[in-house]
VOBA-1610 file (N, C-alpha, C; in pm, whole numbers, padded with zeros to 5 digits, always signed):
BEGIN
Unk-00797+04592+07458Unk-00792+04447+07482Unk-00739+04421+07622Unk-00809+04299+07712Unk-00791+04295+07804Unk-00799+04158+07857Unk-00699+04091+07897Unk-00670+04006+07964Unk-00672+03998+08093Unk-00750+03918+08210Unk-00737+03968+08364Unk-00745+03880+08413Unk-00581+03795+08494Unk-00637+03677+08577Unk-00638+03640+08681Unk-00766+03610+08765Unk-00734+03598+08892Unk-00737+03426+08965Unk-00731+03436+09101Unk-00758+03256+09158Unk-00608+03204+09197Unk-00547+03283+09106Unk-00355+03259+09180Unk-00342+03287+09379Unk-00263+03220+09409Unk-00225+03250+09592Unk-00137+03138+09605Unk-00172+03110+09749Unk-00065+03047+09823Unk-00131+02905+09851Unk-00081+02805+09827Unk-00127+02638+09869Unk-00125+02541+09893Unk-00122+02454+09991Unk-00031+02355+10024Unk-00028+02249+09907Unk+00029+02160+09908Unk+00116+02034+09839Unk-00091+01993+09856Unk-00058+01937+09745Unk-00208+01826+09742Unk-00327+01924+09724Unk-00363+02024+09716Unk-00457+02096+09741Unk-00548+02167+09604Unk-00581+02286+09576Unk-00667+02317+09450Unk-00638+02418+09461Unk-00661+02485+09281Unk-00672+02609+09283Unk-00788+02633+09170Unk-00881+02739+09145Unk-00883+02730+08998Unk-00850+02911+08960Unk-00813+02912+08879Unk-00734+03002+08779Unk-00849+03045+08716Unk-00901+03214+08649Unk-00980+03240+08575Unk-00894+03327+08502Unk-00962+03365+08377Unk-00907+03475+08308Unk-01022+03526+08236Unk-01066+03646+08255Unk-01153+03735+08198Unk-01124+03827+08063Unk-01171+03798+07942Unk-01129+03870+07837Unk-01228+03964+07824Unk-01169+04100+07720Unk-01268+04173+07693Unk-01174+04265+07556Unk-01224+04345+07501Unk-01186+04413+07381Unk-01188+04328+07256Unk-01180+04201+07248Unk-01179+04100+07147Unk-01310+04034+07133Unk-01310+04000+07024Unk-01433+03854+07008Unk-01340+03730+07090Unk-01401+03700+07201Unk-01375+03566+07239Unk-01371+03431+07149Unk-01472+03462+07121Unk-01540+03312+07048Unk-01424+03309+06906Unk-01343+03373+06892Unk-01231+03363+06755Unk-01125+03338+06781Unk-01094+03300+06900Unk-00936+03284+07012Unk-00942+03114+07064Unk-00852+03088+07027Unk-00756+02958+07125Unk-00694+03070+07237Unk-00759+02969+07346Unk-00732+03014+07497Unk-00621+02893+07545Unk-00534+02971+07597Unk-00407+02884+07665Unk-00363+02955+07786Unk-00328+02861+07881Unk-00266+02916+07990Unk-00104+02834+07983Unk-00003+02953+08023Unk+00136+02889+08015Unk+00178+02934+08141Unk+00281+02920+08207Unk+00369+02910+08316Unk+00514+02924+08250Unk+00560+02993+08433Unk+00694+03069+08404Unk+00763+03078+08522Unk+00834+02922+08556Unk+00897+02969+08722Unk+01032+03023+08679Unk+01087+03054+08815Unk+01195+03112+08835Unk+01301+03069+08786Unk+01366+03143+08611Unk+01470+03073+08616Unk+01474+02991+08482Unk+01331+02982+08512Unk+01287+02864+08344Unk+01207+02960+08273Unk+01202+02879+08126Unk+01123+02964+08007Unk+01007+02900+08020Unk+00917+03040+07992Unk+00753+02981+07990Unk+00744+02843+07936Unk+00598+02804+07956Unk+00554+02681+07897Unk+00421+02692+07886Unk+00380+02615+07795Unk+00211+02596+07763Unk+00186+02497+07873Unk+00091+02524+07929Unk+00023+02392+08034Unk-00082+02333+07963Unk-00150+02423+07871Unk-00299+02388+07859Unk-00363+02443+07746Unk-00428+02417+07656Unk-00513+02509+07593Unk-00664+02474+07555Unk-00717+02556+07501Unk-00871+02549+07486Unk-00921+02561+07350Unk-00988+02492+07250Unk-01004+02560+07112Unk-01155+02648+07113Unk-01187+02705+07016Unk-01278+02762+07076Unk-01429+02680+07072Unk-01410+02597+07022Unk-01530+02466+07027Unk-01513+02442+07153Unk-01414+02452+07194Unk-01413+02422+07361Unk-01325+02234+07377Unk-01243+02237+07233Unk-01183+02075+07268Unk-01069+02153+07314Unk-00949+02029+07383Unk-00849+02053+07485Unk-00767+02003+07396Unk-00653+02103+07374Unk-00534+02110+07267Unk-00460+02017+07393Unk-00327+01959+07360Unk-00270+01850+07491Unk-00231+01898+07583Unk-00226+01849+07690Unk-00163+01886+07809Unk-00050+01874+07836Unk+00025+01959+07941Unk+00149+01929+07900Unk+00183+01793+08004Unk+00255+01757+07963Unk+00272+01637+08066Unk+00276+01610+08217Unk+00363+01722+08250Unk+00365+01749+08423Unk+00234+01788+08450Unk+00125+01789+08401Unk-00026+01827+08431Unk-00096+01733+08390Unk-00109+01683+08304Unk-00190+01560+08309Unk-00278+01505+08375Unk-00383+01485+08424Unk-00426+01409+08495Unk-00476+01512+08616Unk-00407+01607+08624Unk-00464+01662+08768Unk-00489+01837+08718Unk-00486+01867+08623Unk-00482+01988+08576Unk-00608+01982+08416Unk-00713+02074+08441Unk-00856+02095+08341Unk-00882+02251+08313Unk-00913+02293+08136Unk-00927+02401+08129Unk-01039+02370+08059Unk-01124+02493+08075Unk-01253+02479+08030Unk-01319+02616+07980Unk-01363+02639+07891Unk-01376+02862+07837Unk-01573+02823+07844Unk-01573+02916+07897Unk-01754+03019+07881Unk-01732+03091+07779Unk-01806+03097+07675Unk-01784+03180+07561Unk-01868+03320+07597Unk-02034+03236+07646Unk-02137+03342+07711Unk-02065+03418+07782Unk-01947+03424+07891Unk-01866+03516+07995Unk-01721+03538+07948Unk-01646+03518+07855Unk-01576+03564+07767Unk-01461+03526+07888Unk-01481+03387+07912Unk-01371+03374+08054Unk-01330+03215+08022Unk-01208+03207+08070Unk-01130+03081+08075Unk-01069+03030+08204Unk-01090+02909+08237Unk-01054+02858+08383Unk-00960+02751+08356Unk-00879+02762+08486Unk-00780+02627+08502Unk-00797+02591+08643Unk-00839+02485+08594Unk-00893+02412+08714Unk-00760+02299+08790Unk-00676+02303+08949Unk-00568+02307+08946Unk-00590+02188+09016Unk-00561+02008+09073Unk-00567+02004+09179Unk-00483+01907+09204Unk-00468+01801+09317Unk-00339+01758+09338Unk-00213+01891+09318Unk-00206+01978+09367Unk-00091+02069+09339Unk+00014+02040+09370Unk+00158+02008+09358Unk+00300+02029+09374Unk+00361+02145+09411Unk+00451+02148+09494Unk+00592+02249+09495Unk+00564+02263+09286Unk+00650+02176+09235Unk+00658+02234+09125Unk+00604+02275+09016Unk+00465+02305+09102Unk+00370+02361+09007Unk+00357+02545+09016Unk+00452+02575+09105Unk+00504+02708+09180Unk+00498+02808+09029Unk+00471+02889+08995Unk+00530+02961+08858Unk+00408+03091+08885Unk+00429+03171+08749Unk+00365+03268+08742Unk+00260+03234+08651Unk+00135+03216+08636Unk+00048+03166+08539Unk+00009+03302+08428Unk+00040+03254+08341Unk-00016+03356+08179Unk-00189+03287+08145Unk-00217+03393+08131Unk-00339+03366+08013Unk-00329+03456+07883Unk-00343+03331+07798Unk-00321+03371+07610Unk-00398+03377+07520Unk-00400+03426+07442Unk-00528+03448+07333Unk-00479+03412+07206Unk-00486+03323+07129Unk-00454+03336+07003Unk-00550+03348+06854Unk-00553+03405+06774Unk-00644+03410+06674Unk-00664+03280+06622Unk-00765+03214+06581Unk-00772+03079+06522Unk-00721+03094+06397Unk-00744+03261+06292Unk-00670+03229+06164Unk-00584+03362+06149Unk-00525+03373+06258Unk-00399+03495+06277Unk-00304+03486+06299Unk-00238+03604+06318Unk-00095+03560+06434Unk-00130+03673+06508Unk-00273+03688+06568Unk-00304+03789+06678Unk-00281+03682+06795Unk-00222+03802+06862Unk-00198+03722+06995Unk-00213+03838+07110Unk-00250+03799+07203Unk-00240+03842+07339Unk-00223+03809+07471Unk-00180+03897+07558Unk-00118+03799+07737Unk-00176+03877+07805Unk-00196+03810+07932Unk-00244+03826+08051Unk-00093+03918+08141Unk-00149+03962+08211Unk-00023+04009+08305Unk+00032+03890+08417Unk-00050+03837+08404Unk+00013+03687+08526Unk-00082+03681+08664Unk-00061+03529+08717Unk-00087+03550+08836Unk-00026+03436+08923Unk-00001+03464+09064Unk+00146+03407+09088Unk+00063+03288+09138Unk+00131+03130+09135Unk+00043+03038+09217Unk+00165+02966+09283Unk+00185+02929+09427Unk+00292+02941+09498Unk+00246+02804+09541Unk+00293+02703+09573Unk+00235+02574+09646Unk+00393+02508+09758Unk+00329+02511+09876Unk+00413+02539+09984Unk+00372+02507+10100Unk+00428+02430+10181Unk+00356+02394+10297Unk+00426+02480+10401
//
């Protein structure tokens, strides 16, 4: 099983990112896809998730409005689409897998998204 995410870097205040995560070893299509965050200091958080119909579980609030996730089932991949970015959108981004009728779960190794002028 394999979690892989890339699109994380460096970005000024106001700007975009989008975030992918590539799965493989699993059936995709049987997973709630979530991406969470983890800055320095603080405990993760859910930003986002995906069901696998593809509706949007809630956002978390500090994202709202400027933050969209969206899964390819055909490419077994999940995106977070980033924009208006903040300083405090700075963290390490997770991508998650959860079973729709499990307690299978799986993580991404991270990818860092830094927003900084």
């Amino acid at each position: 099983v394999q979690l892989v995410e890339s699109g994380g870097g460096l970005v000024q205040p106001g700007g975009s990112l989008r975030l992918s995560c590539a799965a493989s070893g699993f059936t995709f299509s049987n997973y709630v896809m979530n991406w969470y965050r983890q800055a320095p200091g603080k405990e993760r958080e859910l930003v986002a998730g995906i069901t696998v119909g593809g509706g949007s579980t809630p956002y978390a609030d500090s994202v709202k409005g400027r933050f969209t996730i969206t899964r390819d089932n055909a490419k077994n991949t999940v995106y977070l689409q980033m924009n208006s970015l903040k300083p405090e959108d700075t963290a390490v981004y997770y991508c998650n897998a959860k079973h729709r009728f499990s307690t299978r779960n799986y993580w991404g190794q991270g990818t860092q998204v830094t927003v900084s002028s």
